[in-house]
py3Dmol code that shows the C-alpha trace and the ligand (Angstrom):
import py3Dmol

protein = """\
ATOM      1  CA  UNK A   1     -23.391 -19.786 -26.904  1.00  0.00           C
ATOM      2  CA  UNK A   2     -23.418 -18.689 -23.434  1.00  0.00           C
ATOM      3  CA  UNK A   3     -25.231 -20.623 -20.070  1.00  0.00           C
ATOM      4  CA  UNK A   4     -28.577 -19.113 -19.552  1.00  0.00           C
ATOM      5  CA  UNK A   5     -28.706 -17.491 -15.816  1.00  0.00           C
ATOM      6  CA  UNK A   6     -30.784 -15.287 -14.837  1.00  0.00           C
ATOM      7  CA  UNK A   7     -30.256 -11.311 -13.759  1.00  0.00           C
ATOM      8  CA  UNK A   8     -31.354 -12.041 -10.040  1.00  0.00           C
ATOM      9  CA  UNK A   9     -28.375 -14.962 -10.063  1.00  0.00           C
ATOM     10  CA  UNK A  10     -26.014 -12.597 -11.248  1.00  0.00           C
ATOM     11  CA  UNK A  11     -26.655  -9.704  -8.519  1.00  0.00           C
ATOM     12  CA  UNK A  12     -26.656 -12.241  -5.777  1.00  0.00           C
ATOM     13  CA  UNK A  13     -23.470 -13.971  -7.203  1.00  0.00           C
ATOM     14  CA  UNK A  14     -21.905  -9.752  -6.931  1.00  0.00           C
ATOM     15  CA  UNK A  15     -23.424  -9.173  -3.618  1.00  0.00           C
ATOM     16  CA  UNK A  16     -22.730 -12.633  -1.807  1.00  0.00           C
ATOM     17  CA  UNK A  17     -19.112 -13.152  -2.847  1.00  0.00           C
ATOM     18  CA  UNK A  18     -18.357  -9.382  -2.029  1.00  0.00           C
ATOM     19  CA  UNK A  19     -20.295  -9.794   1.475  1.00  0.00           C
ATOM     20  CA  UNK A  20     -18.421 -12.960   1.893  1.00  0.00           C
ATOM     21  CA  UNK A  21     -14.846 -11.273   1.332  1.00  0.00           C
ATOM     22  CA  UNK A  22     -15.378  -8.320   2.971  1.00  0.00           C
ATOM     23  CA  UNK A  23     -16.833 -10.024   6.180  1.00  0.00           C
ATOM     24  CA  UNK A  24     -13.703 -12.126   6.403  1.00  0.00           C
ATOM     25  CA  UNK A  25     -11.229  -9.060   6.688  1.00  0.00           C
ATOM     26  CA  UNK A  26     -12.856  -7.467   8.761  1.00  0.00           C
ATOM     27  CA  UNK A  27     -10.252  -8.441  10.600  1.00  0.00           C
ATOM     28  CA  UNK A  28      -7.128  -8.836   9.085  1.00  0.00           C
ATOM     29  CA  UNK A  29      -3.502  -9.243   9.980  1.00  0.00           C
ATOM     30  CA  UNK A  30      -2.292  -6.359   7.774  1.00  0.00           C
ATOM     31  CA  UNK A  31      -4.126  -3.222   6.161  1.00  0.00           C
ATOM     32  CA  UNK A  32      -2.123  -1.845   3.440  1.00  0.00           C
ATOM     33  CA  UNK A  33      -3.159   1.536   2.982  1.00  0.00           C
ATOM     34  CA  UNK A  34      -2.869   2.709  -0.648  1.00  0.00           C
ATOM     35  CA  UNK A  35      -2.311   0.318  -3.838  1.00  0.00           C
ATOM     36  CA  UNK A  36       1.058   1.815  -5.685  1.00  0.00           C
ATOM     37  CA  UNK A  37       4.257  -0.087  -5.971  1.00  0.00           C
ATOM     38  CA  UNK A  38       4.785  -0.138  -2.265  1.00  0.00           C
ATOM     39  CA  UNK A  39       2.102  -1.135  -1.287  1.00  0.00           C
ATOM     40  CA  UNK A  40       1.916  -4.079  -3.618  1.00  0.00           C
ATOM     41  CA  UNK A  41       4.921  -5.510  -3.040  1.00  0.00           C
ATOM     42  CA  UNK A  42       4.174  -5.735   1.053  1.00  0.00           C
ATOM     43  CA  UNK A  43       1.094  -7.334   0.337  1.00  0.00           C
ATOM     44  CA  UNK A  44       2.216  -9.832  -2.050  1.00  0.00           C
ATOM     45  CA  UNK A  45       5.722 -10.400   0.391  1.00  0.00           C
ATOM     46  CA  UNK A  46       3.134 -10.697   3.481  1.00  0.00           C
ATOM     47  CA  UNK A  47      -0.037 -12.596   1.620  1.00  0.00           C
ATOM     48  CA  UNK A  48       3.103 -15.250   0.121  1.00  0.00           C
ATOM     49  CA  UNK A  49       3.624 -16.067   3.902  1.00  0.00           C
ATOM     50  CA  UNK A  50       0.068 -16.545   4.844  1.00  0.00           C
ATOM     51  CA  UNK A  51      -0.448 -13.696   6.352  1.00  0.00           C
ATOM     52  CA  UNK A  52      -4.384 -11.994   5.869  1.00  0.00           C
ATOM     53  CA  UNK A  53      -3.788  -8.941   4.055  1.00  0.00           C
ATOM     54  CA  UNK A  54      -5.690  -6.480   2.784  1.00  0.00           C
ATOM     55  CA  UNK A  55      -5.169  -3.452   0.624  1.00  0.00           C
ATOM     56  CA  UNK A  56      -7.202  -0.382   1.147  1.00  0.00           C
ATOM     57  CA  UNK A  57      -7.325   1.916  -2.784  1.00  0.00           C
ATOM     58  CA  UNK A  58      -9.322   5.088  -2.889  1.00  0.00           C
ATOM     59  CA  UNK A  59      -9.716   4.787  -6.704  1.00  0.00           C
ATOM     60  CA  UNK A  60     -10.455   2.508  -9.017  1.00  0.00           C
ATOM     61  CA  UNK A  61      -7.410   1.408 -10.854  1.00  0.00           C
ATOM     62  CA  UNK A  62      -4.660  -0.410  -8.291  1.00  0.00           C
ATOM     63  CA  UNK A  63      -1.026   0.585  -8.848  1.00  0.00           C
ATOM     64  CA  UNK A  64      -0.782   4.617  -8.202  1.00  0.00           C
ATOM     65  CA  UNK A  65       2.127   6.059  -9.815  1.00  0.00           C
ATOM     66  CA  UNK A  66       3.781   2.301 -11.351  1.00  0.00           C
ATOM     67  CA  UNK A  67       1.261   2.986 -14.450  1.00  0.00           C
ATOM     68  CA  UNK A  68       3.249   5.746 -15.632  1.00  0.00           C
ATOM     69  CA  UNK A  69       7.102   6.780 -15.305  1.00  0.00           C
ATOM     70  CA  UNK A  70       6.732  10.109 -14.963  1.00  0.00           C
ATOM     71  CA  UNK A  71       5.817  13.732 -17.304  1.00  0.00           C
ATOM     72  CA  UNK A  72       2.927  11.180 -18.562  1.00  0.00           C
ATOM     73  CA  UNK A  73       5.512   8.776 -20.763  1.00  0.00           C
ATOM     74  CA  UNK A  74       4.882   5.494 -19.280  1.00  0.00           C
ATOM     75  CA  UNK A  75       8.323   4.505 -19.310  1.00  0.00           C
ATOM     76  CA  UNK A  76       9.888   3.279 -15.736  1.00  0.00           C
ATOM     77  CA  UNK A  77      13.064   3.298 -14.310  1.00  0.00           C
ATOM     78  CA  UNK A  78      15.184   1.777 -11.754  1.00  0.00           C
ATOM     79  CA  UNK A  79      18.703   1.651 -10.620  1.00  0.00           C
ATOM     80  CA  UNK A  80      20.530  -1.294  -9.882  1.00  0.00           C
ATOM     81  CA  UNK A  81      20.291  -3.368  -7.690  1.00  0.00           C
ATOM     82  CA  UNK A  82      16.483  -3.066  -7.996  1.00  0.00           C
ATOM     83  CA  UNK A  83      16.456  -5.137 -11.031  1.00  0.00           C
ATOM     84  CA  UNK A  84      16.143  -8.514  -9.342  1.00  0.00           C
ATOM     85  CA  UNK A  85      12.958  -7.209  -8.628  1.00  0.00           C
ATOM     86  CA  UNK A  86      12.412  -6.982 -11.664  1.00  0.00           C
ATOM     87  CA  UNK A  87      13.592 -10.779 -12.643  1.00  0.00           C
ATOM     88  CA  UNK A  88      11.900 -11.929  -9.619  1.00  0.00           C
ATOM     89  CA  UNK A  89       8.207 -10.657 -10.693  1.00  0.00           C
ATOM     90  CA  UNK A  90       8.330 -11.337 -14.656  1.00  0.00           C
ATOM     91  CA  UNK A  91       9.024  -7.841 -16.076  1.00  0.00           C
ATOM     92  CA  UNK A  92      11.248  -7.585 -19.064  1.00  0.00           C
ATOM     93  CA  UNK A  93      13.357  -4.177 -18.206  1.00  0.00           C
ATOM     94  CA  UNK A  94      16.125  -2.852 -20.654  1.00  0.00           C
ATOM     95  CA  UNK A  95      19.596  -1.331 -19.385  1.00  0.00           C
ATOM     96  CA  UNK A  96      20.130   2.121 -20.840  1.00  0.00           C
ATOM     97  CA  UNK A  97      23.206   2.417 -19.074  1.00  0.00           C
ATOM     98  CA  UNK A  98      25.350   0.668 -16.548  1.00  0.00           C
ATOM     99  CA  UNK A  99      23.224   0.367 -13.678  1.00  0.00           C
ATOM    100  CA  UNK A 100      20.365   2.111 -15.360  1.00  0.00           C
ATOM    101  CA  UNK A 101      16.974  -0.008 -16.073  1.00  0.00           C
ATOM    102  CA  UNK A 102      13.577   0.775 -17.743  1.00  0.00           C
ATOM    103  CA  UNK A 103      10.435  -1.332 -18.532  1.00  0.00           C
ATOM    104  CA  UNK A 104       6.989  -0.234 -19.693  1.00  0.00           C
ATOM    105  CA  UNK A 105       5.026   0.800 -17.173  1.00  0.00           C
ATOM    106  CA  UNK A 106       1.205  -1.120 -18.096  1.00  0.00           C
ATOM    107  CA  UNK A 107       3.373  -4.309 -18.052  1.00  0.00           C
ATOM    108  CA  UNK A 108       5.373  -4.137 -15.254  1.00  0.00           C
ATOM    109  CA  UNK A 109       2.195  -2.222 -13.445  1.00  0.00           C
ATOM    110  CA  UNK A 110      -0.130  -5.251 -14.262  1.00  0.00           C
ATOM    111  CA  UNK A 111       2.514  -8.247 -13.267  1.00  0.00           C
ATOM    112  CA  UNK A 112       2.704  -6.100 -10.187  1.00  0.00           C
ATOM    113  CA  UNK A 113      -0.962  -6.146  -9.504  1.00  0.00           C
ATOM    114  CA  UNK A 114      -1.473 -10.401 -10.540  1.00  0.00           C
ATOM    115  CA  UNK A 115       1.866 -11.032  -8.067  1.00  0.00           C
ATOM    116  CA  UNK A 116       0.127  -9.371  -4.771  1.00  0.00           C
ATOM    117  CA  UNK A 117      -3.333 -11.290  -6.025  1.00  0.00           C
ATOM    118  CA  UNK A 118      -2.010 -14.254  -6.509  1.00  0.00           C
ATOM    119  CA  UNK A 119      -0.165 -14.590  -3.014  1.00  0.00           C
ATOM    120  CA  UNK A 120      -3.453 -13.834  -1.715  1.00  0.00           C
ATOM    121  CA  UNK A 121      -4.207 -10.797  -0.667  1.00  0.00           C
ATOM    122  CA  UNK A 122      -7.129  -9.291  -1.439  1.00  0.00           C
ATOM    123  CA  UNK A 123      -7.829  -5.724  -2.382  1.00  0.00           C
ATOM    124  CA  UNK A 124     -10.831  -2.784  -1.587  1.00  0.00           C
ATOM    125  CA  UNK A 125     -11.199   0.184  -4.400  1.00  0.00           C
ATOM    126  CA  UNK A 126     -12.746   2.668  -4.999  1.00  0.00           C
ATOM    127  CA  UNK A 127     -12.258   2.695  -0.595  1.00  0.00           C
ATOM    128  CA  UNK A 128     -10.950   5.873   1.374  1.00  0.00           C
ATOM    129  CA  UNK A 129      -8.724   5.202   4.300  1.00  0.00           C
ATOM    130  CA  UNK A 130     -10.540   7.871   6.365  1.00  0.00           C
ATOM    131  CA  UNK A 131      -8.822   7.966  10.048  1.00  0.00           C
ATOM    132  CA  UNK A 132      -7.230   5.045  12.158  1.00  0.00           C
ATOM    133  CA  UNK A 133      -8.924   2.569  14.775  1.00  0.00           C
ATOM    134  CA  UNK A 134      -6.557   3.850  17.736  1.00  0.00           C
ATOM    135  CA  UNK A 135      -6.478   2.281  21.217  1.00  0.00           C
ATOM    136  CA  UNK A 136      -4.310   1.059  24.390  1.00  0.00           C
ATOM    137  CA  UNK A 137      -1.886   3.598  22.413  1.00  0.00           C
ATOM    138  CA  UNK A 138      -1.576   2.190  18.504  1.00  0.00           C
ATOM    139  CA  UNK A 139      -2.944   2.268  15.550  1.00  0.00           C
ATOM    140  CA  UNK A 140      -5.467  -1.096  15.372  1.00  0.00           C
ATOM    141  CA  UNK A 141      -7.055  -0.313  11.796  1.00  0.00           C
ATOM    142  CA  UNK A 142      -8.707   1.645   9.788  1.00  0.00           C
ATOM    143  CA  UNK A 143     -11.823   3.591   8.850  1.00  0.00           C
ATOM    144  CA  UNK A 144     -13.321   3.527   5.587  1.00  0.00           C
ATOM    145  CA  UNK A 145     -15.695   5.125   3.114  1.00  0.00           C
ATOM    146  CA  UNK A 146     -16.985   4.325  -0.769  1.00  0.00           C
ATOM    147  CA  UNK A 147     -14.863   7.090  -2.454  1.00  0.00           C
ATOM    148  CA  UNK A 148     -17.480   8.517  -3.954  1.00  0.00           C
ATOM    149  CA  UNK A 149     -19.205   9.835  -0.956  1.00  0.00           C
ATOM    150  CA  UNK A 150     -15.960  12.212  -0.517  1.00  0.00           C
ATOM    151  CA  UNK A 151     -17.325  13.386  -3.946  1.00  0.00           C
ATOM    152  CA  UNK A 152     -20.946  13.733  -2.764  1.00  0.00           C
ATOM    153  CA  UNK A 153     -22.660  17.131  -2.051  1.00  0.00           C
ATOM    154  CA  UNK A 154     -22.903  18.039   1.700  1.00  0.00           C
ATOM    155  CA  UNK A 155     -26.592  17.052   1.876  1.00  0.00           C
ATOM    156  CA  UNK A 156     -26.527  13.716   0.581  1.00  0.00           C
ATOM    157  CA  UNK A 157     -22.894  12.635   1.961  1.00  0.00           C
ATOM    158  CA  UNK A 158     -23.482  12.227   5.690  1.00  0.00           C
ATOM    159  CA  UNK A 159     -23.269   8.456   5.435  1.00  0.00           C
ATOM    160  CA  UNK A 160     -20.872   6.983   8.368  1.00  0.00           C
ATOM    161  CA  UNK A 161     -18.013   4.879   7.782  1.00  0.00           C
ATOM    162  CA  UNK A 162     -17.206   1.421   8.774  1.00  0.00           C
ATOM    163  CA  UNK A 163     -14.032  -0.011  10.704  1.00  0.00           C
ATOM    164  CA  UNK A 164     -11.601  -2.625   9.847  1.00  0.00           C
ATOM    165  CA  UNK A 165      -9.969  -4.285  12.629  1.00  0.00           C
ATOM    166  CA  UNK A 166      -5.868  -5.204  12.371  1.00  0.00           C
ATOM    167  CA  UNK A 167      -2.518  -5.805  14.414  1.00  0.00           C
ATOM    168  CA  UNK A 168      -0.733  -3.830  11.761  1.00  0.00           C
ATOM    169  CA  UNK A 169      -1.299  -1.378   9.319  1.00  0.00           C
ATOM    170  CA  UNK A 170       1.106  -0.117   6.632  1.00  0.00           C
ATOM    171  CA  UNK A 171       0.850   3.871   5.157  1.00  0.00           C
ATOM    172  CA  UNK A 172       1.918   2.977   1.599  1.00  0.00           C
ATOM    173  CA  UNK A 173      -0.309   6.201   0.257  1.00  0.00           C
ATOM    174  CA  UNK A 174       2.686   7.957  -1.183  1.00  0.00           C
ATOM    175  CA  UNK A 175       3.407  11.244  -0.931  1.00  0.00           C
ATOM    176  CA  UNK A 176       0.042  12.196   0.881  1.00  0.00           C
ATOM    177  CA  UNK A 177       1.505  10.130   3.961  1.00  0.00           C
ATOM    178  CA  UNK A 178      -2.507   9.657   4.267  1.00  0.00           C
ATOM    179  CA  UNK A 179      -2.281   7.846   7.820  1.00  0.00           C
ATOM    180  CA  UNK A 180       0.694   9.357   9.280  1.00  0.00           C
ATOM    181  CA  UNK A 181      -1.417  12.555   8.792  1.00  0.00           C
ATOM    182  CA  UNK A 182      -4.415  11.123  10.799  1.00  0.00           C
ATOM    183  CA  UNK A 183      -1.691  10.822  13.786  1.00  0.00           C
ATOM    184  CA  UNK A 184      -0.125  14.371  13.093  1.00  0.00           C
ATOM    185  CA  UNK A 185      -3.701  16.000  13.437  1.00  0.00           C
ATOM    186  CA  UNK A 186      -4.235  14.037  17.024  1.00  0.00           C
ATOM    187  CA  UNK A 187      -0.597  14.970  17.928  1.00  0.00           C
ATOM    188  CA  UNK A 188       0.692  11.456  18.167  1.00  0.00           C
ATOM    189  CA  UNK A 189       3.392  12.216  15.488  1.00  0.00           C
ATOM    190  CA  UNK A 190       5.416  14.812  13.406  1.00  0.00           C
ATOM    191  CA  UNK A 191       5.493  14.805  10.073  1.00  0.00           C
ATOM    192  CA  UNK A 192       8.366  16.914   8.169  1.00  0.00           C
ATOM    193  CA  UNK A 193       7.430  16.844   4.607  1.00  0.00           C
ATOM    194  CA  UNK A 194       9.342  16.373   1.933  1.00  0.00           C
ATOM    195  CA  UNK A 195      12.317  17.925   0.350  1.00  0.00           C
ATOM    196  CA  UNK A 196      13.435  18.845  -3.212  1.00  0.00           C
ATOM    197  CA  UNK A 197      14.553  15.990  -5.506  1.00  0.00           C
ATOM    198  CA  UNK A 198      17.574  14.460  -5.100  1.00  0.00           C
ATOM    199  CA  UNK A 199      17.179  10.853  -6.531  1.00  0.00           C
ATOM    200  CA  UNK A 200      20.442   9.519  -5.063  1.00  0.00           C
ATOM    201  CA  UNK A 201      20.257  10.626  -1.734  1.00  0.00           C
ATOM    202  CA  UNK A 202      16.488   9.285  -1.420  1.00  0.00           C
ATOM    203  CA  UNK A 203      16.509   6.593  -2.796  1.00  0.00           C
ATOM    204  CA  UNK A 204      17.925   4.975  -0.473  1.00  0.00           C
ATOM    205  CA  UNK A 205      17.017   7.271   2.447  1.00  0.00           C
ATOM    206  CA  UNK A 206      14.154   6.038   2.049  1.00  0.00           C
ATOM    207  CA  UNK A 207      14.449   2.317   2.157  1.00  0.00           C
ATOM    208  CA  UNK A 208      16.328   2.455   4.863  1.00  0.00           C
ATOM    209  CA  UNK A 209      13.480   5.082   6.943  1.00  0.00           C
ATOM    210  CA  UNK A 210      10.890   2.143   5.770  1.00  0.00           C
ATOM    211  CA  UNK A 211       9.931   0.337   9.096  1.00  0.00           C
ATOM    212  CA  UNK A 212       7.754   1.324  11.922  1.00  0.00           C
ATOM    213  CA  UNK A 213       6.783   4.692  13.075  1.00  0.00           C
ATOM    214  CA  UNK A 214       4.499   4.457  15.503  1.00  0.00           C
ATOM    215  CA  UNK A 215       3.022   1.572  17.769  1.00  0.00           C
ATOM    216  CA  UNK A 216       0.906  -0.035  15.249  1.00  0.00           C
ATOM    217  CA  UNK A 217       1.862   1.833  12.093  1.00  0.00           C
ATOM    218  CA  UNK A 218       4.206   0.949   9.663  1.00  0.00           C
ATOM    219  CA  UNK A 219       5.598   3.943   7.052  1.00  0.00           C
ATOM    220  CA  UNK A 220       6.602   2.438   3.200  1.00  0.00           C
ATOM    221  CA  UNK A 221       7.616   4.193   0.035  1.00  0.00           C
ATOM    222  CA  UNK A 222       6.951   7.852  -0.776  1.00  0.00           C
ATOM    223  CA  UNK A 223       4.890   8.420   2.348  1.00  0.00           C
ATOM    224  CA  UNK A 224       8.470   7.656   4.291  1.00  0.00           C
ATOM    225  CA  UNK A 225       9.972  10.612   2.371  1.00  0.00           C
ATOM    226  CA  UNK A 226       6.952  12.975   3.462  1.00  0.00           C
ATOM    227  CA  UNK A 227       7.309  11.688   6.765  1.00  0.00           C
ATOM    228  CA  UNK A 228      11.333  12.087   7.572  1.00  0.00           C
ATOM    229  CA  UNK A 229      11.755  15.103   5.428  1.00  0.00           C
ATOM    230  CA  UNK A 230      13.647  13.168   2.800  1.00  0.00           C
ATOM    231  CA  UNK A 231      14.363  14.560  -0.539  1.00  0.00           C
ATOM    232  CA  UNK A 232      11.811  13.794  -3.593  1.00  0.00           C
ATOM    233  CA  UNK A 233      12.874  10.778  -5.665  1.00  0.00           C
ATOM    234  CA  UNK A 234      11.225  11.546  -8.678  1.00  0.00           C
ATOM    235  CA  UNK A 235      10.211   8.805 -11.249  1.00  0.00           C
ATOM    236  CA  UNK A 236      12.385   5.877 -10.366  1.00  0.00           C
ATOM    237  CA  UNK A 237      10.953   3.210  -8.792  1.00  0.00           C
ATOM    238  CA  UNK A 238      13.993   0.838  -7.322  1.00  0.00           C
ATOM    239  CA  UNK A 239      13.601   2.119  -3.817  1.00  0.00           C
ATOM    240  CA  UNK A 240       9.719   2.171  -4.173  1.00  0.00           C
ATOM    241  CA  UNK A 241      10.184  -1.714  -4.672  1.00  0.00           C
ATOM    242  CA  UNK A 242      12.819  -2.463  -1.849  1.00  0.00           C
ATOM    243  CA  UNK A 243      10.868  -0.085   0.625  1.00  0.00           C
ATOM    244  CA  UNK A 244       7.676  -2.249   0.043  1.00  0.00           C
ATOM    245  CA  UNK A 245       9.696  -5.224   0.704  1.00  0.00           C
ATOM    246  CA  UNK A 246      11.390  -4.005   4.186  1.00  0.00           C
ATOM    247  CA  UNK A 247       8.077  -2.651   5.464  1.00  0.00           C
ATOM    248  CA  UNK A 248       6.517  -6.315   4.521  1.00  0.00           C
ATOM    249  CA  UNK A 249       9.330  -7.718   6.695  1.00  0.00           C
ATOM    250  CA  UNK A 250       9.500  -5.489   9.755  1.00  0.00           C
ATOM    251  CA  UNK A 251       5.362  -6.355   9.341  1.00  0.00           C
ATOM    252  CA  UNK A 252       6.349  -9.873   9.873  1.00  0.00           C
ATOM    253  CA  UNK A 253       8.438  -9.617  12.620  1.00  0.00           C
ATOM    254  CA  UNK A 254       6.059  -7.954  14.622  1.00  0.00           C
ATOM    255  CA  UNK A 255       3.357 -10.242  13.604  1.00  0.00           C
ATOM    256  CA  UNK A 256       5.895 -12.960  14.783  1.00  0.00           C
ATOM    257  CA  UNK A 257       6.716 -11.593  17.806  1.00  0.00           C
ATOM    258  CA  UNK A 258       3.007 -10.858  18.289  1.00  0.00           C
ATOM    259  CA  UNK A 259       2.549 -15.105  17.536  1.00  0.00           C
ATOM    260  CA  UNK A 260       4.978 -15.726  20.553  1.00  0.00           C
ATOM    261  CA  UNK A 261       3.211 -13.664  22.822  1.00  0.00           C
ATOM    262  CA  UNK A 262       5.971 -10.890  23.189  1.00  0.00           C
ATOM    263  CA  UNK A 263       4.446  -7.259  22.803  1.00  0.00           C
ATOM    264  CA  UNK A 264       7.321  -6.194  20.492  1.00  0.00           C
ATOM    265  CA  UNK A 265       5.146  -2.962  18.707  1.00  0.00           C
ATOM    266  CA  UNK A 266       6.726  -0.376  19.896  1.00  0.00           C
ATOM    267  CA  UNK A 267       8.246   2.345  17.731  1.00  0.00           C
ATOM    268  CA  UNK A 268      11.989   2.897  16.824  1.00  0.00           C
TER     269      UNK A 268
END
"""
ligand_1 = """\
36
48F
O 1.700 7.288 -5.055
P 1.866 5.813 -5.075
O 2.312 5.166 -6.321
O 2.792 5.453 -3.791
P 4.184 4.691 -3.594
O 3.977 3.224 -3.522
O 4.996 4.990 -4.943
C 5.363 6.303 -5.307
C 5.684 6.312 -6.797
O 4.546 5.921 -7.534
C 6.162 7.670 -7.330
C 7.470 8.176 -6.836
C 8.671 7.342 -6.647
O 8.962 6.576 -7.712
O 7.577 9.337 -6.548
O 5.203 8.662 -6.988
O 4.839 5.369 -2.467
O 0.502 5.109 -4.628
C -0.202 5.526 -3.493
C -1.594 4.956 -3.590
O -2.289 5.274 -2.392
C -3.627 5.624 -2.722
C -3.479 6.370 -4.061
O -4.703 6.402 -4.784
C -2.403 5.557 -4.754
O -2.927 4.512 -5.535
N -4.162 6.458 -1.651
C -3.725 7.690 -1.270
N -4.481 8.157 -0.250
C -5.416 7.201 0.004
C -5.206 6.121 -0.887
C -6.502 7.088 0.935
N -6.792 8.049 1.805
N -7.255 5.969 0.915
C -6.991 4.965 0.044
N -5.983 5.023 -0.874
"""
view = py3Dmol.view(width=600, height=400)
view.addModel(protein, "pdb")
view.setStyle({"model": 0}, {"cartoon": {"style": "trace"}})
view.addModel(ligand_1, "xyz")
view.setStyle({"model": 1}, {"stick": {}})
view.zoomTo()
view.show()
């Protein structure tokens, strides 16, 4: 039934197309630190204009918390107007009540997941963002690790990580705020964790906190509440959508600017 190939062709087929990939973003235009809604949505906004982009996931599975509404019931929720979103990537959604949306999560999670691939960015799991490339006084990429040797017992886990080069990176790692903390233990920034929940002063506190917050650095979706001190949203996902979407555009207009020869990257 199937073509006869041999083991050998198979492990070079895994190990040359992987070397191949992963040589080419080395450098990249945009790391997108951390795989959830955010995250997504940036890359597949930024990888739709031809940008290189690449997104950085510590585990396996790519989508964070857009698998699963919240209290482990996988349905999702949004407010309006985050449904176009919803119309614009494919996911059938429901309104519960005026203004109020839901859709299953392992559907809309996957459409999710195919929209950022098929724009063309490419993604790294089961990678750790470790620390930021920093010089001339921004944040120039990233430093990564296999997950798994976080996992590994002292003796057998001193194994160095490797840098990716790129003119801007994007913190989508959600409430961890996994890069902005890199900066906050060097002193270059000050985080103010986040608040109690208060879905309808977040929500859009946080889309409109979404944008640059340091030289280099760009802050998007849950990590912006961590960041500003902004209330918890709790499981609704409109602003997670929208914030994705502004950081992929303030990304763009730097890259732009960058294009033109201006040095626009400093932070607001
Ligand atoms: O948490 P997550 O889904 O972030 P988000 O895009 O969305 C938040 C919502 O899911 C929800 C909410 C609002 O509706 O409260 O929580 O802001 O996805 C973050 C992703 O980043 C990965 C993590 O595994 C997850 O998939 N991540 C976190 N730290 C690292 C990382 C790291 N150091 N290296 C690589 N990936």
């Amino acid at each position: 039934m199937f073509q006869k190939v041999s083991e050998a062709s198979i492990s070079k087929a895994i190990v040359s197309e992987f070397s191949k990939m992963l040589e080419e973003y080395i450098i990249s235009d945009v790391i997108i630190v951390g795989g959830g809604p955010s995250g997504l949505i940036a890359a597949r906004d930024l990888a739709g204009q031809g940008f290189k982009t690449l997104i950085i996931e510590r585990n396996n599975y790519i989508g964070g918390g857009f698998w699963i509404g919240g209290y482990l019931m996988n349905t999702l929720t949004f407010r309006a107007p985050s449904q176009e979103m919803l119309d614009e990537l494919g996911i059938p959604y429901k309104e519960v009540e005026s203004g109020l949306f839901t859709a299953e999560g392992p559907n809309a999670c996957s459409k999710l997941i195919s929209a950022s691939y098929d724009a063309g960015a490419k993604i790294l799991n089961m990678t750790q963002f470790d620390d930021v490339v920093y010089r001339n006084g921004r944040v120039e990429g990233a430093v990564i690790n296999w997950s798994p040797v976080s996992a590994l017992p002292r003796q057998i886990s001193c194994v160095d990580p490797i840098a990716l080069e790129s003119k801007v990176t994007i913190d989508a790692t959600g409430h961890d705020a996994f890069v902005c903390r890199s900066l906050e233990r060097r002193k270059f920034l000050k985080l103010a964790d986040y608040g109690p929940m208060d879905v309808n002063t977040s929500e859009d506190l946080v889309v409109e906190n979404t944008g640059l917050i340091h030289p280099g650095l760009i802050v998007a979706g849950m990590a912006v509440s961590t960041a500003y001190g902004i209330p918890r949203m709790g499981p609704t996902f409109g602003g997670m959508l929208l914030s994705g979407k502004k950081a992929a555009s303030v990304a763009v207009e730097i890259l732009s600017k960058e294009k033109e020869g201006i040095f626009a990257n400093t932070s607001s």
